[in-house]
Structures are given as C-alpha cells and as structure tokens.
C-alpha positions as CSV (number, residue, x, y, z in Angstrom):
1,X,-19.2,1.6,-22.7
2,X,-20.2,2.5,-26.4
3,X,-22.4,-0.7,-26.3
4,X,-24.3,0.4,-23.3
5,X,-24.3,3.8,-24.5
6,X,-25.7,2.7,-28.0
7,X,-28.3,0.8,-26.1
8,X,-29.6,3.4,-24.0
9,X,-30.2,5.8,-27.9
10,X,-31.7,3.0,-28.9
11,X,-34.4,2.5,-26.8
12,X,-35.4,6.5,-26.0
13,X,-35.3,6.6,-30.2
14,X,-37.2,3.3,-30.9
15,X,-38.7,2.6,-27.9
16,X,-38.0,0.1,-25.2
17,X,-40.4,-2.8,-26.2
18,X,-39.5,-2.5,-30.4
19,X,-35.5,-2.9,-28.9
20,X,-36.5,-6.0,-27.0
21,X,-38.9,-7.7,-29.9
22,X,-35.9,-7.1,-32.3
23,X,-32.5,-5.7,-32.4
24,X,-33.2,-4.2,-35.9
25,X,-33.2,-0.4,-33.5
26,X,-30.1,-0.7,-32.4
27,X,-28.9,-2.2,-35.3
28,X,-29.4,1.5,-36.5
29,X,-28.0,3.3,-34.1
30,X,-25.0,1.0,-33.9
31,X,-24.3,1.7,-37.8
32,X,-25.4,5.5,-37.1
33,X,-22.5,6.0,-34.5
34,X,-20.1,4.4,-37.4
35,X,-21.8,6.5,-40.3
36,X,-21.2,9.8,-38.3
37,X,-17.6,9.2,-38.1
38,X,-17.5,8.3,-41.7
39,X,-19.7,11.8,-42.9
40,X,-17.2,14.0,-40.6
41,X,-14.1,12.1,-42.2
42,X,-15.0,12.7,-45.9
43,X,-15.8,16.2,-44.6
44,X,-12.8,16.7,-43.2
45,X,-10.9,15.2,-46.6
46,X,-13.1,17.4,-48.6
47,X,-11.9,21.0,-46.6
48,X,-8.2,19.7,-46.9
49,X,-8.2,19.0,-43.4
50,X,-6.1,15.5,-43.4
51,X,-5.5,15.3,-39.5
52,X,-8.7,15.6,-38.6
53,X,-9.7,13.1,-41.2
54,X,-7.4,10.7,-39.7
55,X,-8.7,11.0,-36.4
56,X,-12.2,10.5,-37.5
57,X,-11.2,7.4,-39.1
58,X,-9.4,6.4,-36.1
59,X,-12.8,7.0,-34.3
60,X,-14.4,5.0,-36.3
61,X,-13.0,2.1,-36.8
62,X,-13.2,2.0,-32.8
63,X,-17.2,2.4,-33.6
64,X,-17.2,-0.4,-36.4
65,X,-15.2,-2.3,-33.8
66,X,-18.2,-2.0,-30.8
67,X,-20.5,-2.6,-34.0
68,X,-18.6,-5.9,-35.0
69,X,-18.5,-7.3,-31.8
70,X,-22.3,-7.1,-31.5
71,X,-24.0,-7.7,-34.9
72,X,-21.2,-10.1,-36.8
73,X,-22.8,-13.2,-35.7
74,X,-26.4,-11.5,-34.3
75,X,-28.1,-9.9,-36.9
76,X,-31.7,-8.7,-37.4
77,X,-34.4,-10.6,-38.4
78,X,-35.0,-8.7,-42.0
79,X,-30.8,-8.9,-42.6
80,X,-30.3,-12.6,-41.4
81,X,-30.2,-14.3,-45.0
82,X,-28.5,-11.4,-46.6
83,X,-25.2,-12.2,-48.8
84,X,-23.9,-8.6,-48.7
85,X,-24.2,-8.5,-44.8
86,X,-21.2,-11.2,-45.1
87,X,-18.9,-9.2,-47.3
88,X,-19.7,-5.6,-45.4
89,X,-18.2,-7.6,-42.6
90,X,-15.2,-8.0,-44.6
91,X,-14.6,-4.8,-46.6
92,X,-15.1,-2.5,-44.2
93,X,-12.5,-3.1,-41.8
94,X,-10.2,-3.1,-45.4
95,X,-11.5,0.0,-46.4
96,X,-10.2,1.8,-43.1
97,X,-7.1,0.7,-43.4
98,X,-7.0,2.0,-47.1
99,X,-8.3,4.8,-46.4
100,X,-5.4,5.6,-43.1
101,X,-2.7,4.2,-46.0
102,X,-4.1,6.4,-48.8
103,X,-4.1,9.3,-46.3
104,X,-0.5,8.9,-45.5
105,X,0.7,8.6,-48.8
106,X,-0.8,12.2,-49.9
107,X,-3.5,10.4,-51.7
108,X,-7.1,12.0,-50.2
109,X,-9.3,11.3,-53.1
110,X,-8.6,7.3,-52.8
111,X,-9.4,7.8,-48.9
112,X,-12.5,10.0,-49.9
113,X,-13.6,6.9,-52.5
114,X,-13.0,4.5,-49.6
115,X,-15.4,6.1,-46.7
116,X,-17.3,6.4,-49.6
117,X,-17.9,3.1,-50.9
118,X,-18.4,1.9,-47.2
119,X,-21.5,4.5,-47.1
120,X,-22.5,3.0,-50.1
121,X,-22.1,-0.6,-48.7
122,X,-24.2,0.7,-45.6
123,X,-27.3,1.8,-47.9
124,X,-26.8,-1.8,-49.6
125,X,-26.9,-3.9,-47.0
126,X,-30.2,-2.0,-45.3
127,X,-32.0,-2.6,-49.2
128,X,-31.1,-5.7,-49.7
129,X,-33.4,-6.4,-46.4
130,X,-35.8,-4.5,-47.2
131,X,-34.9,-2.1,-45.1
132,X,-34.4,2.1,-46.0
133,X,-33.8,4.8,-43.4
134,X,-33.6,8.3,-44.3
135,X,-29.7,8.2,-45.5
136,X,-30.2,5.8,-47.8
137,X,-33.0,8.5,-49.3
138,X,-30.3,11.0,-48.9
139,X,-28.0,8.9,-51.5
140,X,-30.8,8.8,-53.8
141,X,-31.2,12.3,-53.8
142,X,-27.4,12.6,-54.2
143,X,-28.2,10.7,-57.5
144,X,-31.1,12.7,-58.2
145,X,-29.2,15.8,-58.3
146,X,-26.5,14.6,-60.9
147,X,-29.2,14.9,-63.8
148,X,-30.5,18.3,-62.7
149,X,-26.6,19.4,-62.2
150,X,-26.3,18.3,-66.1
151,X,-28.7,21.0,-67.2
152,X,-29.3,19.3,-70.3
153,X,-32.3,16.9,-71.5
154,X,-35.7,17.3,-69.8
155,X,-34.7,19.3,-66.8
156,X,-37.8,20.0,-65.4
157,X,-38.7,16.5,-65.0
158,X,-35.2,15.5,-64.0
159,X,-36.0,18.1,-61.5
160,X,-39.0,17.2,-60.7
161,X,-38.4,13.7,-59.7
162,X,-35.5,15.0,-57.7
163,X,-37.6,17.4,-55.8
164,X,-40.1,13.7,-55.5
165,X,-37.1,12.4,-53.9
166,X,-36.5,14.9,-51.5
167,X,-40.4,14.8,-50.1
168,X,-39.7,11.2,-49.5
169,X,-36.7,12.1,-47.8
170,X,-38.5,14.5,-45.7
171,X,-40.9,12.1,-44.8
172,X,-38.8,9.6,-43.8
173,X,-36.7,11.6,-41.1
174,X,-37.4,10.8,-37.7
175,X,-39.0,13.8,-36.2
176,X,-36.2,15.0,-33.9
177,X,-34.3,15.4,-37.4
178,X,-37.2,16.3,-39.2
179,X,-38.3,19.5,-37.0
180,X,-35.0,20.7,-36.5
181,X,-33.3,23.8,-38.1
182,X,-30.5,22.5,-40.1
183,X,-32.8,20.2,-42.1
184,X,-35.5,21.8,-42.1
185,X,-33.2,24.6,-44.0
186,X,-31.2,22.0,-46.4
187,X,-35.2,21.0,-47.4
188,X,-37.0,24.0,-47.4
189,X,-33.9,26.0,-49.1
190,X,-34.5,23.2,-51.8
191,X,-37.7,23.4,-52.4
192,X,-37.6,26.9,-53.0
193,X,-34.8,26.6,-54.9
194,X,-36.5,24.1,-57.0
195,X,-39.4,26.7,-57.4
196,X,-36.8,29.1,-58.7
197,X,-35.5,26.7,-61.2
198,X,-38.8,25.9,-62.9
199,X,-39.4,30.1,-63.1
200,X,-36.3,29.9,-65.0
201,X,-36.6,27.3,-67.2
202,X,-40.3,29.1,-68.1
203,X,-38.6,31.8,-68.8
204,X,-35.8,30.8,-70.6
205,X,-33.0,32.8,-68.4
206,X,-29.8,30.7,-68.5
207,X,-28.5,32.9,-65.9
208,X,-30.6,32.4,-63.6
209,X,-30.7,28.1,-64.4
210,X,-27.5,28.0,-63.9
211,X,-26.9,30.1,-61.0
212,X,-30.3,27.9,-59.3
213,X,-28.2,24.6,-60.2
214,X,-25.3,25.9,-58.3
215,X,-27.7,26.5,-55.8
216,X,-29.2,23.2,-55.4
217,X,-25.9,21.5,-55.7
218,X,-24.7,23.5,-52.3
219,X,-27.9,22.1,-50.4
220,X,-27.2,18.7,-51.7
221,X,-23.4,18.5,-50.8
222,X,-24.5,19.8,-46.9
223,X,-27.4,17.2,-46.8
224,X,-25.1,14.3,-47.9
225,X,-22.2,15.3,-45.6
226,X,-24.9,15.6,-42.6
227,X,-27.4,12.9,-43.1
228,X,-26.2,10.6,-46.0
C-alpha cells in the first residue's frame, strides 16, 4: 500500500513519462516519506517529547522498510555505481535501532545524533550521484549559518554567502513548496533578517547583531526541522 501510494506522488510530482524513463522520481519520493519521519522524530527529541519520537521512528523504519524493498537491488541510473548507496543500505536500519535503544535508555541526544547522521547519509548518497534536491541545500545552509552564528571574523561575508545559499535553496524548491506560506516565511523572514544584520554591522550596534543572529538561527532551526 505505501508502494502504490509512493507511486501515485511520484508521478503527479514528476510526471508520468520522467517516472517511467527512470525511477530516479520515485526514488525521491520513496526517501521523502522516510526523511519526514526522521525531521518529525528529531523534532519530537528536540521538545522533550520521547513518545512521540518513538513512534516516529517506529514509522519510519516501516517507510525505510517499503523503501528497501524497492530500491536495495533497483537503483537509479545516476546512483547505480555509487559505494555509499551500499553502506546507507546497511547503517540505516542500525541507526534505528540505536536510536529506539538510546531512547529507552534516557539517552535523547545519541538518538538525536542517530536520525541525524542518517539525514546526513541521505544528502551523501544523492551527491555522490550527482544528484541535489532542495534538502540537501537546506544542510548547507544549516552549515552556512554556523559562521554567521559565530559573530566573529568577516561576518558580512560569512553572511553573505549564507544568504547566497539560501537563494539557491529557494530556487531549487519545487514550486508547490516554493509558493507556499511556511517557506515562503522561513525565506523571506531571512532575507530581511539578513538586511537587518548588515544595518547593524554598518552601524556598529552589537545589540542589535546579536539579537539579528538569534534571529536568523530561529529561521534556520524551523527550515531544517521542515525541509532538511
């Protein structure tokens, strides 16, 4: 049933035809329906909530389980000679199981670092085929951020080239994420943020820098936990 339902975003997302000429579209979607389980679990971990975090780990290792099945032995064209594609295969499954363990010993941050690392994994995979979709721009904001969040060294080009990063991420959403409200806030709360910070740094208010950073860091914590 998730298959078939899997199939059927695929092909109003990507098209019919493209699904047909490669299975790279569903490919996507299939590692979307496991992602979104993984964003809401850290979420969860993050707010305390442990139960619900469990749940959404139990969730999705039923996802990873539907994604298995399909694309352990059938991968895409552009992932077919890829080395990390063999040991995502592998880690993931072992990361769930950490991540249940760690969560049952009272140990949330070694969950958190697990669902983590499989995101991570995720974005690897997709690059090491040449291949980027808007959450792997999402990391690289996430990155982005960390030197702007410093507040030290060359901050306006630090913040420059995350506010660089964030265009490209903007550009890369598919439209139905692109045009609707909750990004169009995370990125255009950013951008004016990012205006605010460069008034401050012209004018040399620490205040206000710092109070801007705090700012930016809030946007970037939402877009990661949506869309990373």
């Amino acid at each position: 049933m998730r298959l078939r339902r899997i199939g059927v975003v695929a092909a109003f997302l990507f098209g019919a035809t493209a699904a047909r000429a490669d299975n790279l579209a569903l490919f996507h979607v299939a590692i979307e329906d496991v992602e979104a389980h993984n964003r809401a679990a850290i979420g969860y971990l993050q707010d305390k909530n442990f139960d619900l975090a469990a749940v959404e780990i139990e969730r999705m290792k039923e996802s990873w389980g539907a994604f298995a099945e399909r694309f352990s032995g059938d991968r895409p064209d552009k992932l077919r000679d890829s080395k990390l594609y063999v040991a995502m295969l592998i880690d993931v499954p072992t990361r769930l199981v950490t991540a249940t363990i760690m969560i049952n010993f009272g140990k949330p941050e070694i969950a958190r670092s697990a669902l983590k690392s499989i995101r991570q994994e995720f974005s690897n995979v997709r690059r090491d085929g040449g291949v980027e979709i808007l959450a792997d721009c999402v990391l690289d904001a996430h990155a982005a951020i960390a030197g702007v969040a410093e507040g030290a060294g060359d901050l306006a080009a630090k913040a420059e080239a995350y506010g660089g990063t964030v265009r490209r991420c903007d550009t890369m959403a598919p439209p139905p994420v692109r045009d609707s409200a909750d990004f169009r806030r995370l990125v255009d709360g950013i951008a004016a943020s990012l205006a605010s910070l460069s008034a401050a740094i012209a004018a040399h208010d620490d205040t206000a820098l710092h109070r801007v950073i705090d700012e930016l860091r809030s946007f970037d914590t939402v877009l990661v936990l949506r869309y990373g």
